[in-house]
VEXDREN-2710 file (C-alpha; in Angstrom, 1 decimal):
% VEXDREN-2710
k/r/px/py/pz
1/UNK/-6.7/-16.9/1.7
2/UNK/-2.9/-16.9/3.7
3/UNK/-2.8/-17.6/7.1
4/UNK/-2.9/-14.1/8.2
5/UNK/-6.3/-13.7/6.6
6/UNK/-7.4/-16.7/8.4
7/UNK/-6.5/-15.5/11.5
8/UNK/-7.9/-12.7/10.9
9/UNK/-11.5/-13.8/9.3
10/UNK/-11.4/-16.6/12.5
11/UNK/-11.4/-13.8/15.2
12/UNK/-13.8/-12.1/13.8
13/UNK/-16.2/-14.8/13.2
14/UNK/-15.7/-16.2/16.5
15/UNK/-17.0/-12.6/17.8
16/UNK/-20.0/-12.8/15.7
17/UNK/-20.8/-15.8/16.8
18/UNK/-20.4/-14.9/20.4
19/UNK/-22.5/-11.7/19.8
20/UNK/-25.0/-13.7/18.4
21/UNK/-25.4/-16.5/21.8
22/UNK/-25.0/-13.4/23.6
23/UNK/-27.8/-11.5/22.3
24/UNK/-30.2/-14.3/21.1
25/UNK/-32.7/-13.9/23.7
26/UNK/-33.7/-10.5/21.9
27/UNK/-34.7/-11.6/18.7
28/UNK/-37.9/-13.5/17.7
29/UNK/-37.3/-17.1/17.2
30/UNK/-39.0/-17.7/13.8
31/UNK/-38.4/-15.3/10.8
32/UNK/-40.3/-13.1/9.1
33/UNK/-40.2/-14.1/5.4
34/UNK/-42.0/-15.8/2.9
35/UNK/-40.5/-19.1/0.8
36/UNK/-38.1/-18.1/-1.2
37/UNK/-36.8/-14.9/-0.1
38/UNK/-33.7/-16.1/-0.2
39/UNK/-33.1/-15.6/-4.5
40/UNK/-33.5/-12.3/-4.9
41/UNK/-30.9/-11.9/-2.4
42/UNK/-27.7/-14.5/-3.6
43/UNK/-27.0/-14.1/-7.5
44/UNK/-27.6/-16.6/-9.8
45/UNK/-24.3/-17.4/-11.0
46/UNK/-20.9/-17.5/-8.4
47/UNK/-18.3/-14.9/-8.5
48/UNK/-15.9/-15.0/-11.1
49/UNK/-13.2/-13.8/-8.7
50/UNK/-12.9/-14.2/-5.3
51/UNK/-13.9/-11.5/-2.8
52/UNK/-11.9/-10.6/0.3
53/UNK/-14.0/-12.0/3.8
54/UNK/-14.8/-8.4/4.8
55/UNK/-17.8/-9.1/2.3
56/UNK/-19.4/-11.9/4.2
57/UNK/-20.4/-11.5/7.2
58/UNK/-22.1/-8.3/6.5
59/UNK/-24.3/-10.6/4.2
60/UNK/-24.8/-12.9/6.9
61/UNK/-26.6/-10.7/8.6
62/UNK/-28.4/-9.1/5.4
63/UNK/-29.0/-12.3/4.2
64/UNK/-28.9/-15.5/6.2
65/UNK/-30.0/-14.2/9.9
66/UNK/-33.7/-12.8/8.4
67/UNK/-34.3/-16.4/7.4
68/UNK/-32.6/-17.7/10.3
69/UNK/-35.0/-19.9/12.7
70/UNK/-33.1/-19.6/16.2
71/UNK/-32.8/-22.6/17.4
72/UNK/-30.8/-21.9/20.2
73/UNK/-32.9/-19.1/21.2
74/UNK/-34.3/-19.6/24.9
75/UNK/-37.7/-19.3/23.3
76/UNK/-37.7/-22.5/20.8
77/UNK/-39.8/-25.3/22.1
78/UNK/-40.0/-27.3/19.4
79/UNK/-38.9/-30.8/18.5
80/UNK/-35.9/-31.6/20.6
81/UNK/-32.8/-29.9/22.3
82/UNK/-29.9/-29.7/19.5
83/UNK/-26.5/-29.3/21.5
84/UNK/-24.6/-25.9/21.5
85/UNK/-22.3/-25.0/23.7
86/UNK/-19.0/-23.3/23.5
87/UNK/-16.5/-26.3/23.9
88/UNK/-18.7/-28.3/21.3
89/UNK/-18.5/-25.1/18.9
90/UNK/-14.7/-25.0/19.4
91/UNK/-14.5/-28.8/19.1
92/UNK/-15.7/-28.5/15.6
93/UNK/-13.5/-25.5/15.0
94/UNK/-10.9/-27.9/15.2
95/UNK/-12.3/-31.2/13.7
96/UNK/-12.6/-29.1/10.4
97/UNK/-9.6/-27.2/11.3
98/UNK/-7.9/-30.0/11.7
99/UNK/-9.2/-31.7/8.2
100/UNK/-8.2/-35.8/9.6
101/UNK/-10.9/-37.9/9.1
102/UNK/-10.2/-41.7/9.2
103/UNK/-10.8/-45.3/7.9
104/UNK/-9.0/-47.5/9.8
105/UNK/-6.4/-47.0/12.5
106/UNK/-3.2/-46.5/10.1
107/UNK/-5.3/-43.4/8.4
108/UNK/-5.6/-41.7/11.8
109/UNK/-4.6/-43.2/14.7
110/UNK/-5.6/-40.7/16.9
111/UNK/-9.2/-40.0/15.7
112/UNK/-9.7/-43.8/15.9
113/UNK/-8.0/-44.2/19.7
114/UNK/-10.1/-41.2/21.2
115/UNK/-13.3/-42.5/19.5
116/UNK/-12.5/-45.5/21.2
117/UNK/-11.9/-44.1/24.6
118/UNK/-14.3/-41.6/24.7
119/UNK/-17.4/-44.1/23.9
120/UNK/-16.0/-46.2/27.0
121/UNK/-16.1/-42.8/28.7
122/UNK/-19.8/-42.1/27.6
123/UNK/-20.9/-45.6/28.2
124/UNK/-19.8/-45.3/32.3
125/UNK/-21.6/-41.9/32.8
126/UNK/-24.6/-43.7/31.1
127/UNK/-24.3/-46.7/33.7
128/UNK/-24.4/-49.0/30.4
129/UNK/-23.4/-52.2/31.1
130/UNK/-20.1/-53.5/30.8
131/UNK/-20.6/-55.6/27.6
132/UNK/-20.7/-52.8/26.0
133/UNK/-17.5/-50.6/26.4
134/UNK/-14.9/-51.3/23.8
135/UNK/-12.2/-52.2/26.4
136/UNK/-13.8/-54.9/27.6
137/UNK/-12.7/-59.0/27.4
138/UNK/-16.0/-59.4/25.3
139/UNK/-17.0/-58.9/21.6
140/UNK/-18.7/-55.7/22.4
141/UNK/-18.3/-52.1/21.5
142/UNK/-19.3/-48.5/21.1
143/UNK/-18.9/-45.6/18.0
144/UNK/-20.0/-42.2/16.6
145/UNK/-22.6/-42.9/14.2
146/UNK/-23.9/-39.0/12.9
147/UNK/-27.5/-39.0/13.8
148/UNK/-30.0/-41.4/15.9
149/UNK/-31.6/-42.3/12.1
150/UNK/-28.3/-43.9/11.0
151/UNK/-27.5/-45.9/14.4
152/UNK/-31.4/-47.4/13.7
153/UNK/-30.3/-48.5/10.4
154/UNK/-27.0/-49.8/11.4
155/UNK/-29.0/-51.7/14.0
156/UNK/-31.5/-53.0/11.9
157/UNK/-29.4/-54.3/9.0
158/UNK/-27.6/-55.9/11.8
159/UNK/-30.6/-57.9/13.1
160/UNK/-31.2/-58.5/9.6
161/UNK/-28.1/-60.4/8.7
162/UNK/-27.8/-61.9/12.2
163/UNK/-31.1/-63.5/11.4
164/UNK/-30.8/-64.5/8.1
165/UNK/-28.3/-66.5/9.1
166/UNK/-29.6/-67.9/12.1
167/UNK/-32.2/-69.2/9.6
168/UNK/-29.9/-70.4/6.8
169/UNK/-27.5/-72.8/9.4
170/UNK/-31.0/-74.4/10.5
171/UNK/-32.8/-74.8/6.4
172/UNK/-29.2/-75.0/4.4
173/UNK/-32.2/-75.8/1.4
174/UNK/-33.3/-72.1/1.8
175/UNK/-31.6/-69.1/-0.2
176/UNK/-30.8/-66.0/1.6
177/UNK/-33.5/-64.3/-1.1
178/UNK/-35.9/-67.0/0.9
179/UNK/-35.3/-65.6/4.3
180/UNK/-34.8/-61.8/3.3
181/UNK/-38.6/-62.1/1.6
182/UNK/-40.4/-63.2/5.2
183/UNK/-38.9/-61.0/7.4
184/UNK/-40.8/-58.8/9.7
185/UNK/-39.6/-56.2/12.1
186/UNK/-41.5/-54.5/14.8
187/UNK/-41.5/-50.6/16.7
188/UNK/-44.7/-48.5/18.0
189/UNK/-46.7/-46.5/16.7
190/UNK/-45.1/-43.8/18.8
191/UNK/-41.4/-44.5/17.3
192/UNK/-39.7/-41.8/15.5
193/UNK/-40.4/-41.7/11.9
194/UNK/-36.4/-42.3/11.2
195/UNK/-37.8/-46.1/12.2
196/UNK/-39.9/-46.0/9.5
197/UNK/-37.5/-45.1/7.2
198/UNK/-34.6/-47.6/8.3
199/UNK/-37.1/-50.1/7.3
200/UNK/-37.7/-49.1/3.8
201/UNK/-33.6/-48.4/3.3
202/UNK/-32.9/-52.2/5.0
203/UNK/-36.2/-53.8/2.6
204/UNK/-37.7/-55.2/6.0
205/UNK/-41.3/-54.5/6.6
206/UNK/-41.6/-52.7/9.8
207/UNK/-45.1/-53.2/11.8
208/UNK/-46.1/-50.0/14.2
209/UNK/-47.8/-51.8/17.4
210/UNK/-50.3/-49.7/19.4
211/UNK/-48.7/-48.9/22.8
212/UNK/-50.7/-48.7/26.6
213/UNK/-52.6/-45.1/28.0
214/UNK/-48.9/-43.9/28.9
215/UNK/-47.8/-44.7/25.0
216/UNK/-45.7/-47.5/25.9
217/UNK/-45.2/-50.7/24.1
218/UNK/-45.4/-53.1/26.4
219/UNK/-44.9/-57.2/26.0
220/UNK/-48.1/-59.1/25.2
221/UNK/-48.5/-56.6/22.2
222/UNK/-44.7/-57.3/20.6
223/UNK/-45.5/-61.0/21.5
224/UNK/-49.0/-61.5/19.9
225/UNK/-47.9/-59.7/16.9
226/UNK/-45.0/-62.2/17.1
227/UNK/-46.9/-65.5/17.3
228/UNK/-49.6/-64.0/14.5
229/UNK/-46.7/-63.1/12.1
230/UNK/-45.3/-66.6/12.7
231/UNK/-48.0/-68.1/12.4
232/UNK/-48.4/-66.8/8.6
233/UNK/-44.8/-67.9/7.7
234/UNK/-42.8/-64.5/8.5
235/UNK/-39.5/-64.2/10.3
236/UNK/-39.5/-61.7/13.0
237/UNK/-35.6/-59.8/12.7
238/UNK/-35.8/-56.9/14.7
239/UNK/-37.4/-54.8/17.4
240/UNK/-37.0/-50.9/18.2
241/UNK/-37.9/-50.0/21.1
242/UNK/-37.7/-46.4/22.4
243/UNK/-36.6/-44.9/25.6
244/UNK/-37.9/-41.6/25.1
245/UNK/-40.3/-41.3/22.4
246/UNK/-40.4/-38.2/19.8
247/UNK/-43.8/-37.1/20.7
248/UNK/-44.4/-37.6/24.6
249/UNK/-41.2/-38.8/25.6
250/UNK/-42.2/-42.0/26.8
251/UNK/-40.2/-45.2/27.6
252/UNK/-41.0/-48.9/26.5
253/UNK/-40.9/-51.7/28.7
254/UNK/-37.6/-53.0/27.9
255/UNK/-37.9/-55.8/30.7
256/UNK/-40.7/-57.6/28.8
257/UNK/-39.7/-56.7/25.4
258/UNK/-36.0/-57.7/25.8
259/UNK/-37.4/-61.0/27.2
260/UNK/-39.1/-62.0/24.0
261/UNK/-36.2/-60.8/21.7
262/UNK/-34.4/-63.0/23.8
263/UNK/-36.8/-66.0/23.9
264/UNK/-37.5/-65.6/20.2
265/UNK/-33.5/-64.9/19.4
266/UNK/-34.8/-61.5/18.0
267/UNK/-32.3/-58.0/17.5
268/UNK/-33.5/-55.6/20.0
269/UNK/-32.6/-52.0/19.1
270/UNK/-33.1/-49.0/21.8
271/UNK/-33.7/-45.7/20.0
272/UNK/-32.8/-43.0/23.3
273/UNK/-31.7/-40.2/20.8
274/UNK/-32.9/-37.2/23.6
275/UNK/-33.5/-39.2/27.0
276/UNK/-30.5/-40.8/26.6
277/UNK/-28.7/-37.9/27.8
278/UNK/-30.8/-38.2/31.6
279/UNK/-29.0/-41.8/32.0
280/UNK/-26.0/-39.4/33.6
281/UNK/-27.8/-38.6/35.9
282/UNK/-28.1/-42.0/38.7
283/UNK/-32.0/-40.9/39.6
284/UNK/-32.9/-41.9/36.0
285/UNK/-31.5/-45.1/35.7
286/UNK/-33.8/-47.4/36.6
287/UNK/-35.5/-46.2/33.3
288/UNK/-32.3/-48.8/31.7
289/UNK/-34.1/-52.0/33.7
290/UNK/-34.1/-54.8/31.0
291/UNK/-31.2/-53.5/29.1
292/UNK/-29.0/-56.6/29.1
293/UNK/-31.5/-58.1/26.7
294/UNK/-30.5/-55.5/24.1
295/UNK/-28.1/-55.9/21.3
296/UNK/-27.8/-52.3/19.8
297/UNK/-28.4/-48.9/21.9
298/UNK/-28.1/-45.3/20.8
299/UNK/-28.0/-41.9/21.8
300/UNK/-27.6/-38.5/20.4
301/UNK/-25.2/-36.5/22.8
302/UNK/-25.7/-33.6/20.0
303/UNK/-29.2/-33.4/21.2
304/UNK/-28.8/-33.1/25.1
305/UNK/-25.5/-33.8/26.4
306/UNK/-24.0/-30.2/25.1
307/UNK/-22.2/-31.5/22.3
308/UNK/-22.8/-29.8/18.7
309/UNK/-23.8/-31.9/15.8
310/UNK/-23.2/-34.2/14.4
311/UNK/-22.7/-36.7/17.0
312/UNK/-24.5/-40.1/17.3
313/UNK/-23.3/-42.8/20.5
314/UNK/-24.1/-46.4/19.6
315/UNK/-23.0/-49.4/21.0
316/UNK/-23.4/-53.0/20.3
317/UNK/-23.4/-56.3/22.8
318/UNK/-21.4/-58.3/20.1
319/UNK/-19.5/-56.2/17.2
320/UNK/-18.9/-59.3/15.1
321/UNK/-22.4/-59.1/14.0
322/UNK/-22.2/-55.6/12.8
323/UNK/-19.0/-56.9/10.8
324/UNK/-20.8/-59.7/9.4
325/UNK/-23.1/-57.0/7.8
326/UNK/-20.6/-54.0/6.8
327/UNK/-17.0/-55.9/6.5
328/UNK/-16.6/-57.0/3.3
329/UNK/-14.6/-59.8/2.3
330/UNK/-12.2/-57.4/-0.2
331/UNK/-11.6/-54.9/2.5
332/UNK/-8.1/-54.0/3.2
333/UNK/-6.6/-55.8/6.7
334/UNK/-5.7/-53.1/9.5
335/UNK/-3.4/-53.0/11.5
336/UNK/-3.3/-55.9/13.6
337/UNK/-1.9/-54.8/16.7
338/UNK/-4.8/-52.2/17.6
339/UNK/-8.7/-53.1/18.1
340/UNK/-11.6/-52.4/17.7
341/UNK/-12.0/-51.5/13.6
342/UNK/-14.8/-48.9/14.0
343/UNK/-14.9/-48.8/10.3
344/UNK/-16.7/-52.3/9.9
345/UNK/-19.7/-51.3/12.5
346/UNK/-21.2/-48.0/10.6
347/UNK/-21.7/-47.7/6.7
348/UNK/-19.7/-44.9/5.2
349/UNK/-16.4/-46.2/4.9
350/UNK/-14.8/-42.7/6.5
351/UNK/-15.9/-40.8/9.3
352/UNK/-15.4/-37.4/11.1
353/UNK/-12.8/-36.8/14.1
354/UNK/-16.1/-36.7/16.3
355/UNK/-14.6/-37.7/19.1
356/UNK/-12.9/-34.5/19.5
357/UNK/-16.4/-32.6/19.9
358/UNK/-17.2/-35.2/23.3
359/UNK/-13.2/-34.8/24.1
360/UNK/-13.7/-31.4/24.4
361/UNK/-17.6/-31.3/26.3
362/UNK/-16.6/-33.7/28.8
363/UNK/-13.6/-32.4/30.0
364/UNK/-14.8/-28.3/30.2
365/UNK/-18.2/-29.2/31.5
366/UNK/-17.4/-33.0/33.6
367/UNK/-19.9/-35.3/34.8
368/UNK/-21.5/-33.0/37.2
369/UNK/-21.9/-30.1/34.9
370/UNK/-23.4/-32.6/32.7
371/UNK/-25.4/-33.7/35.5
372/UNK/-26.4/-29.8/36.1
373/UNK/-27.1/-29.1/33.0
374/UNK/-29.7/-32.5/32.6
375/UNK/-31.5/-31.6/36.4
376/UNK/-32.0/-27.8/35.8
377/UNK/-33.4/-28.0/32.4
378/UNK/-36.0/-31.2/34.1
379/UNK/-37.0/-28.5/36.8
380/UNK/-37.9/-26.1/34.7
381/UNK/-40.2/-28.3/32.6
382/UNK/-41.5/-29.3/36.4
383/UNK/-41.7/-25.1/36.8
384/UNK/-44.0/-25.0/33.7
385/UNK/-46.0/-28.0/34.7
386/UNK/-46.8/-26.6/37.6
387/UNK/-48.3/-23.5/35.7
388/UNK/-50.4/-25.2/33.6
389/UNK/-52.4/-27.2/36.9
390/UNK/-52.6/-24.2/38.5
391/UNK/-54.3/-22.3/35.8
392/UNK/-57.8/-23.9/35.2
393/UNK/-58.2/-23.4/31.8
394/UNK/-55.6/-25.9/30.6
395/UNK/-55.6/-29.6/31.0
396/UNK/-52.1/-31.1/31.5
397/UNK/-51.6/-34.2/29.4
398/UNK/-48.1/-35.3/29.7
399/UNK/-44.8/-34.6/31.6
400/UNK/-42.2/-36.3/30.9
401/UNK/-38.0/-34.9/31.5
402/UNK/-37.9/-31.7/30.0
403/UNK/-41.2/-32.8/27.7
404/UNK/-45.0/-30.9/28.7
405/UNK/-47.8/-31.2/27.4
406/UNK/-50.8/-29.9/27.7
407/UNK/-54.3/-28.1/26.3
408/UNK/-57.3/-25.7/27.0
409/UNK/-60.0/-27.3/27.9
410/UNK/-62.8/-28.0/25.8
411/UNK/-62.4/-29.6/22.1
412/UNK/-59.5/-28.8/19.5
413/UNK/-60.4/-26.2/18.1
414/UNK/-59.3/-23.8/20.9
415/UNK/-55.9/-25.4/21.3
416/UNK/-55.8/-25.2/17.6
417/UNK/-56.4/-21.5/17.6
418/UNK/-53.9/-20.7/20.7
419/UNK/-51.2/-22.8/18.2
420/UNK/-51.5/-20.6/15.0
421/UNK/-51.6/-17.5/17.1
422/UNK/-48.2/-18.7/18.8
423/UNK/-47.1/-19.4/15.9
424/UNK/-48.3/-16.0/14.1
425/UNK/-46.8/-13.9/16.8
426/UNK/-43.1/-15.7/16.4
427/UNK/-42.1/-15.0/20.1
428/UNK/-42.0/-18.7/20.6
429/UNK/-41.9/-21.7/18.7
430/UNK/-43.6/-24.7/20.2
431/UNK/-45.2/-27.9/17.8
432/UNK/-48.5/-29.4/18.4
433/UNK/-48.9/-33.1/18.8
434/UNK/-52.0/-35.6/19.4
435/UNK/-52.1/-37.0/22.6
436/UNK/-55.0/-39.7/23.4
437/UNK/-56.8/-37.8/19.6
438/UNK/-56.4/-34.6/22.0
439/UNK/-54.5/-32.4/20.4
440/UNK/-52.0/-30.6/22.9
441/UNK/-49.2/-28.0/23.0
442/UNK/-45.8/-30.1/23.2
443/UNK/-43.5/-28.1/24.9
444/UNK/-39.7/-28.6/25.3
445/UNK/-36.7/-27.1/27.4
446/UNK/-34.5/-26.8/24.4
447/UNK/-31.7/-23.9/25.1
448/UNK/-29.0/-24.1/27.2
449/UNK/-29.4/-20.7/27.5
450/UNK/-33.2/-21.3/28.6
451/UNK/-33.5/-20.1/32.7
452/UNK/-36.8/-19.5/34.8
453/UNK/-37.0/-16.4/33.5
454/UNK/-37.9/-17.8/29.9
455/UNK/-40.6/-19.7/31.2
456/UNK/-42.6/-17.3/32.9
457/UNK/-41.6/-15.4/29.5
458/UNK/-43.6/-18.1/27.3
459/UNK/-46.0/-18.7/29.9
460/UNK/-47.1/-15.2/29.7
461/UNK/-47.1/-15.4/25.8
462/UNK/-49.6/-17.9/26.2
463/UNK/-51.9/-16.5/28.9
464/UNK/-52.2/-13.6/27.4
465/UNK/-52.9/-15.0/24.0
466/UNK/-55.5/-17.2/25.8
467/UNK/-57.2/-14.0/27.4
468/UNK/-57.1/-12.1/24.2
469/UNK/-59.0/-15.6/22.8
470/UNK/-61.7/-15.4/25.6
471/UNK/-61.8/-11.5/25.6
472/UNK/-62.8/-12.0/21.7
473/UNK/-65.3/-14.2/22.2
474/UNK/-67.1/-12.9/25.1
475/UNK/-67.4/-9.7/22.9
476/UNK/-69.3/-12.1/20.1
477/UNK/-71.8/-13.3/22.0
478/UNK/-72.2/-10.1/23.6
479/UNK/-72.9/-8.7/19.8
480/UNK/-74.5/-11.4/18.9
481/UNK/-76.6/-11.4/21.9
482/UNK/-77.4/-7.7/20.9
483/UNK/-78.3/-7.8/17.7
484/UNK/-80.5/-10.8/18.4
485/UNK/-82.1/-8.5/21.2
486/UNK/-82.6/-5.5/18.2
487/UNK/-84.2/-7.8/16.0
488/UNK/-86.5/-9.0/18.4
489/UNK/-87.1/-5.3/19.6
490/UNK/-87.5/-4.4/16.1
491/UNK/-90.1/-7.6/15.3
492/UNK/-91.5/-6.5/18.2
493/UNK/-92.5/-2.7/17.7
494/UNK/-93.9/-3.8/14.3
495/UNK/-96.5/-5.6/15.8
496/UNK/-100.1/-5.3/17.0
497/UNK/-100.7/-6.8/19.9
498/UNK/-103.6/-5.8/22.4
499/UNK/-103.3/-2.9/25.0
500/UNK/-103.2/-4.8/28.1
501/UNK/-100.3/-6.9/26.6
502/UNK/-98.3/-3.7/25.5
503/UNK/-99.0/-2.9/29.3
504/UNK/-97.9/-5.8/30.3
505/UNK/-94.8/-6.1/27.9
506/UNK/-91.6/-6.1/30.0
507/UNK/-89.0/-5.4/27.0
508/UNK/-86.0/-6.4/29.6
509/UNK/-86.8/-10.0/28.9
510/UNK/-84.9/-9.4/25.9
511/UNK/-82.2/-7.4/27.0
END
């Protein structure tokens, strides 16, 4: 392809893109096609010579867009937000455009000086503290890991090593096979499963702790699981603790917990992947009480901050311990006259221009669009909670940022039933989750796109799904209640009883 060609294909993909945002609202969120759809349409074997770009995107719409589950449709509920906006989408128009990724600073200096800067610039919207921006006296220090499960790694292996040597300066007799064998690490039950999996890729057990009613972990859990692991010879390494968990968005108690890590010189790991993005926003901040006991924090400005995947933020209160895990000894010196070397705090040894994605968001949007963006998408979930309490049928069970909850009243199997027929109908697309053993309908502000409008939209999906549910049923035990009447009738008329009972007989008992 020349450059004319490019020019040409770019235009008219950017088009079809912006058709596609524009008209998104119109189509139904999930597709309509059954697992593997997909072969019959895409041959077996690639073309033996290449085809000119006019081809493709009339496949993508033969071809990818029936299989396509919109995710940026104003109607999907589900899971999280995942960024898109258009100065993200252009951003990565020119990170790959662009093709400069980077090791160290020589490779590319200017990936590696705007990562630098724009984590400081994340970390003051956030109101982190200052031991954590990269331009500060201190050892700490922020970078772009590319998703919330790799920034809990990172942070775990760093506890890891941090406490394995802890333990080796104090028992020089012990072998660090010794120490990695007793270690223990700690999270709630309510923790992302990427938690889960961190633990298995670092080989460090991972205990999930039950959390209070509102699905926090609080202190005197983490701290009698502590003393009982101790007490049985383990080594307690890490702690995550989540500010905005997966299923209810809730926020641990980082005031106690981060005062045990501290007392028991234990890596405490904050896993804010979505709420993260609310810390822009000075009315949430208290929720960041206790966070100068923590040593590693992350979130995902790819899920709500308007910034398109993949883009991770993660800082550290001291750097030289994620060195101590990822530099190795052979590694090639960088230049000396500029740090921080983000390539010793992540593990690929490469990374993405990133930075130019948040570059990009920050400066089109600014804080207070950002801010705008956070508070509108909070009032709408507030919009929809205060649908569900007025309509007695449904039970509200959590609210939480843009995060509702809630069920019809009575036992599962209702809520159950209003789930598949969502679900069936493909207007929406909203996940169930277990609140309490009650399971609810988790529903999320997701899209950008998503106004008042979209609400009252899914809100009448769901009423009138609910109605069609009652309407159904009442009709049963109508029939049912008729047909019992008819063989009663029936049992009735075939029996002899005396005259003055047949006179007596008043057959609108049954009816």
């Amino acid at each position: 392809m020349d450059v004319e060609s490019f020019r040409e294909f770019g235009k008219a993909s950017v088009d079809y893109i912006a058709d596609y945002i524009e008209n998104i609202r119109k189509k139904k969120v999930l597709p309509s096609v059954e697992p593997g759809y997909l072969q019959n349409e895409i041959p077996e074997l690639a073309p033996i010579s290449g085809e000119p770009w006019q081809n493709i995107l009339p496949d993508v719409d033969r071809v990818i867009l029936p299989g396509l589950t919109h995710w940026h449709s104003p109607h999907f509920h589900a899971y999280f937000p995942t960024a898109n906006s258009f100065p993200g989408v252009v951003g990565e128009l020119f990170l790959s455009g662009l093709g400069s990724i980077s090791t160290d600073w020589q490779s590319n200096p200017a990936c590696v000086e705007l990562e630098v800067r724009m984590m400081d610039w994340l970390a003051k919207m956030l109101g982190l503290p200052e031991h954590f921006l990269n331009e500060s006296e201190g050892p700490g220090g922020g970078v772009i890991q590319n998703a919330a499960s790799e920034s809990t790694l990172v942070g775990l292996l760093s506890g890891k090593q941090r406490t394995v040597k802890h333990v080796l300066d104090k028992n020089p007799n012990l072998t660090p096979e010794d120490v990695k064998g007793k270690l223990i690490a700690y999270t709630s039950k309510e923790s992302n499963s990427s938690v889960e999996k961190a633990s298995l890729l670092a080989s460090v057990p991972m205990r999930l702790l039950p959390t209070d009613s509102d699905c926090r972990l609080r202190g005197n859990t983490l701290q009698e699981a502590i003393q009982k692991d101790k007490a049985e010879g383990l080594i307690p390494c890490c702690v995550v603790a989540s500010l905005g968990t997966t299923g209810t968005c809730a926020f641990d108690d980082l005031e106690e917990i981060g005062q045990i890590c501290q007392n028991e010189n234990i890596w405490l790991h904050v896993d804010a992947a979505y709420a993260g993005a609310a810390l822009v926003c000075p009315e949430y901040r208290y929720l960041l009480k206790g966070i100068d006991h923590v040593d590693s924090f992350n979130f995902n400005p790819h899920k709500w901050f308007l910034t398109n995947s993949d883009c991770s933020a993660m800082w550290f209160k001291n750097t030289k311990d994620a060195e101590a895990a990822f530099k190795l000894k052979a590694a090639i010196p960088s230049n000396p006259a500029f740090e921080p070397e983000l390539e010793h705090w992540q593990i690929p040894s490469s990374r993405r221009f990133r930075a130019l994605k948040l570059w990009f968001v920050m400066r089109i949007y600014g804080v207070q669009g950002i801010q705008k963006h956070i508070r509108h998408q909070v009032s709408l979930a507030k919009y929809l909670e205060d649908l569900v309490t007025a309509d007695k049928r449904f039970e509200l069970l959590i609210s939480s940022l843009g995060v509702v909850g809630f069920r019809l009243n009575g036992d599962d199997t209702a809520t159950q039933k209003l789930l598949d027929k969502i679900t069936e109908r493909k207007n929406l697309y909203i996940m169930p989750y277990y609140y309490q053993n009650k399971l609810m309908v988790r529903f999320v502000v997701c899209s950008r796109l998503t106004e008042k409008e979209d609400i009252d939209f899914a809100w009448k999906e769901i009423t009138a799904i609910v109605e069609t549910m009652f309407n159904k049923t009442s009709r049963k035990n109508i029939k049912k209640k008729k047909d019992i009447n008819a063989a009663i009738l029936t049992k009735v008329a075939a029996t002899t009883f005396p005259t003055d009972f047949n006179d007596k007989l008043n057959l609108g008992l049954f009816l």
